[in-house]
C-alpha positions as CSV (number, residue, x, y, z in Angstrom):
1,X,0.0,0.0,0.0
2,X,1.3,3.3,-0.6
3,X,-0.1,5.5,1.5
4,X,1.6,3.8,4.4
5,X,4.4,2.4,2.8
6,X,3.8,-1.0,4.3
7,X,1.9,-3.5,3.7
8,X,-1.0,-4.8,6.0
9,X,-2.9,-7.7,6.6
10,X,-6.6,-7.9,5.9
11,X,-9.2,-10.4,6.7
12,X,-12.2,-10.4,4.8
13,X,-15.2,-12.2,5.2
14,X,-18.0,-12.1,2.5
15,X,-21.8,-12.7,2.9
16,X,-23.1,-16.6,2.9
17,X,-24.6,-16.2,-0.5
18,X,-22.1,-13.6,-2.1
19,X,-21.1,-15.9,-4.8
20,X,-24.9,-16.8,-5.8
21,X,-26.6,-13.8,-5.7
22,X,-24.5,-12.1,-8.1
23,X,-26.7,-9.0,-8.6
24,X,-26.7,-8.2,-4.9
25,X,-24.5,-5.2,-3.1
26,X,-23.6,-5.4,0.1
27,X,-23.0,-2.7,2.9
28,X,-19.2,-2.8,4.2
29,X,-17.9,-3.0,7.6
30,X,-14.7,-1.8,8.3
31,X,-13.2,-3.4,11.7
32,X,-9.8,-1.5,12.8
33,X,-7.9,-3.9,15.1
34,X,-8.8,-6.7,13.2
35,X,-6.4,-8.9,14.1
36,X,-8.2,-9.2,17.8
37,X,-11.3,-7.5,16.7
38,X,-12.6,-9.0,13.4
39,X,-13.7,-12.4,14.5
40,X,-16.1,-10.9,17.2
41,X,-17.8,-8.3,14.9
42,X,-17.9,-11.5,12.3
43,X,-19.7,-13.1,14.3
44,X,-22.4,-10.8,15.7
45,X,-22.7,-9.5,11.4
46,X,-23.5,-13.4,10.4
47,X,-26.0,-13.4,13.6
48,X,-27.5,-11.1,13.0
49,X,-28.2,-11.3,9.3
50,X,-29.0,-14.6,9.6
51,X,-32.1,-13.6,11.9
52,X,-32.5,-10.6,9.1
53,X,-31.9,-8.2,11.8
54,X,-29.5,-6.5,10.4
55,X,-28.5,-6.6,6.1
56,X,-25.7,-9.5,5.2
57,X,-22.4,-7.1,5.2
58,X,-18.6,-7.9,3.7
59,X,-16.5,-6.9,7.1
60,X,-12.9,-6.2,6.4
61,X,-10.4,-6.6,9.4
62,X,-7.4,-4.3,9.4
63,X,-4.7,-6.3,11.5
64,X,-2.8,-3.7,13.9
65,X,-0.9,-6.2,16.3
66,X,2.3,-3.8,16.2
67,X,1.0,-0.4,14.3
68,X,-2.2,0.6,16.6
69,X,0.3,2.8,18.3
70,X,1.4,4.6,15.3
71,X,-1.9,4.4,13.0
72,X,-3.5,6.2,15.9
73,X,-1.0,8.6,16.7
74,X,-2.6,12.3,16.9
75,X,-0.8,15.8,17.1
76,X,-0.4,17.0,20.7
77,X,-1.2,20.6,19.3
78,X,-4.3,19.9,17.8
79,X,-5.3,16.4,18.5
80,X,-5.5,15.5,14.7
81,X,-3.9,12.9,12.8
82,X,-0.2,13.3,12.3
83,X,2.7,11.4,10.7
84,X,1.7,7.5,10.5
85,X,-1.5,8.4,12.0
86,X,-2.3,10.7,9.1
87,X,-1.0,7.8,6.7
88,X,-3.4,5.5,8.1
89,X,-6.3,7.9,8.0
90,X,-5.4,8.5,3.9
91,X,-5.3,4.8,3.3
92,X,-8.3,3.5,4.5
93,X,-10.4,6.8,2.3
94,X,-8.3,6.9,-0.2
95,X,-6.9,3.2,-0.8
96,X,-8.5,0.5,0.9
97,X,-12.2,2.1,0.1
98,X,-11.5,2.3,-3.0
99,X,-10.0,-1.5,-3.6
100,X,-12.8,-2.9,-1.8
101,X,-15.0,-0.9,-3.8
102,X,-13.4,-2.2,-7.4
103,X,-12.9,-5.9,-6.2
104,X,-16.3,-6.8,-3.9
105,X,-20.2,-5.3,-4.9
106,X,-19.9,-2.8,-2.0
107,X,-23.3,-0.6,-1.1
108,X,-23.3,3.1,-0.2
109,X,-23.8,2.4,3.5
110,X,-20.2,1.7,4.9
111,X,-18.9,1.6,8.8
112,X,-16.3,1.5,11.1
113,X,-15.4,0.2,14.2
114,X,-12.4,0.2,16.4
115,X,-11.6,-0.2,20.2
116,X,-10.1,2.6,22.8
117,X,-7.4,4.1,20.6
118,X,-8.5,2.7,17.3
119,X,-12.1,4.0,18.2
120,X,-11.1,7.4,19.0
121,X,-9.5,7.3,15.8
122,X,-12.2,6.3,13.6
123,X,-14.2,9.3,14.8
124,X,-11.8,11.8,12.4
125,X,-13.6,10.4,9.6
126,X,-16.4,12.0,11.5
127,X,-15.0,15.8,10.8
128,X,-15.0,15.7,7.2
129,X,-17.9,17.6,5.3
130,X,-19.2,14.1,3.1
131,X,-17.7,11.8,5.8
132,X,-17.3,8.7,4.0
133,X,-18.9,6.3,6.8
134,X,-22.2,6.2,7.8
135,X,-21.7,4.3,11.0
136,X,-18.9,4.9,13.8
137,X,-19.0,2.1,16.4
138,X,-16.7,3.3,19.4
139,X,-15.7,0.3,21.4
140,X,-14.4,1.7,25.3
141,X,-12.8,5.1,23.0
142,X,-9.8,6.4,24.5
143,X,-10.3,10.1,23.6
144,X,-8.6,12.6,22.4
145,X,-8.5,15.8,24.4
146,X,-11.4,18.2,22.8
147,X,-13.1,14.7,20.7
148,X,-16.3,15.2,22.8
149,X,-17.0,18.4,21.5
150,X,-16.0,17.7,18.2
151,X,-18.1,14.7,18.3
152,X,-21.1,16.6,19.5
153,X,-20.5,19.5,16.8
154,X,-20.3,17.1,13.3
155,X,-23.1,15.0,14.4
156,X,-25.2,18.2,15.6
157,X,-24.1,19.9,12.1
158,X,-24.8,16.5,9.9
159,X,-27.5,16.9,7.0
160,X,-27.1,13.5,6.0
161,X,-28.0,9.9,8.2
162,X,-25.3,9.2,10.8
163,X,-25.1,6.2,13.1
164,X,-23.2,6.8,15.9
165,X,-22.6,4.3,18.6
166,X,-20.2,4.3,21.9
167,X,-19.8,1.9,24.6
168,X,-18.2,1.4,28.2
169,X,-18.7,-1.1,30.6
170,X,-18.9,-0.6,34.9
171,X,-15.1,-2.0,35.1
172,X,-13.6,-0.1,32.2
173,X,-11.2,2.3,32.6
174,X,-12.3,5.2,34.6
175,X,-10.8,7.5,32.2
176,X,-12.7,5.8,29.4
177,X,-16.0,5.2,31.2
178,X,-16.4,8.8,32.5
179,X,-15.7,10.0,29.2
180,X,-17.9,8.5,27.2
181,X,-21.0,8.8,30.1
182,X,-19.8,12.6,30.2
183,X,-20.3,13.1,26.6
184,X,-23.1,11.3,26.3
185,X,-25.1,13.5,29.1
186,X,-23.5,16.6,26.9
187,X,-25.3,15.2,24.1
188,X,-29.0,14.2,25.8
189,X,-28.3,18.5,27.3
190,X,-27.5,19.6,23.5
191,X,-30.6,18.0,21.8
């Protein structure tokens, strides 16, 4: 890949019928973390769409066992990507999208999930004025200093259908936890 001058492992899992219903699109999940993350979301997809609660999805795992560090890495000035961080943030919109896009029968509706660092990071793709994700799933987000009120502004300021999910548990971090619980009660005040 160029953007990041490296090359990275993906997992991909197609739909149960992909191969015989040739006509059909699909939407695309994209799992950051993939190589602990992927099988989990997998699983819950082929669940779900199997009880047609949910559409049949292609989910694409991003394995980060020893660059989540880096592809997260943010500017301590600003708190936006920088360096491999703002590789990582061009590759996925402006390489891997794209590939998926050519190779599989991808659908308009596309999301992204990632866990404490990873998930604070996906919410960049937030910020942009035709974000190209429709759904964020923030697993336990590590945040970035000033992401809860950037958070609140794009989605308050969004035109178009957002999905937009975050989660803690009781024993996760208390840095994490009250973070996400403080902005979501900043949220329920701003509506």
């Amino acid at each position: 890949m160029y953007k990041i001058r490296s090359n990275r492992e993906l997992k991909i899992q197609l739909p149960r019928n992909y191969k015989k219903n040739e006509d059909k699109i699909y939407p695309l999940i994209i799992v950051l973390d993939g190589d602990y993350l992927f099988e989990p979301v997998v699983g819950n997809v082929d669940y779900f769409s199997y009880w047609e609660d949910m559409p049949e999805s292609i989910v694409v795992g991003i394995n980060q066992d020893k660059t989540r560090q880096e592809d997260s890495r943010y500017d301590l000035a600003d708190f936006l990507p920088v360096n491999k961080g703002a590789e990582f943030y061009e590759f996925i919109g402006q390489e891997l999208l794209p590939y998926l896009d050519q190779t599989y029968r991808t659908a308009q509706l596309k999301i992204i999930v990632g866990h404490d660092h990873t998930a604070n990071f996906i919410n960049y793709f937030l910020f942009k004025e035709n974000p190209i994700f429709h759904g964020y799933i923030n697993l336990s987000p590590d945040l970035a200093p000033n992401m809860k009120d950037r958070i609140i502004a794009a989605l308050s300021n969004r035109t178009s259908d957002t999905w937009f999910y975050m989660a803690t548990g009781t024993q996760d971090v208390e840095k994490i936890r009250n973070n996400v619980v403080g902005l979501d009660e900043k949220n329920q005040r701003n509506r």
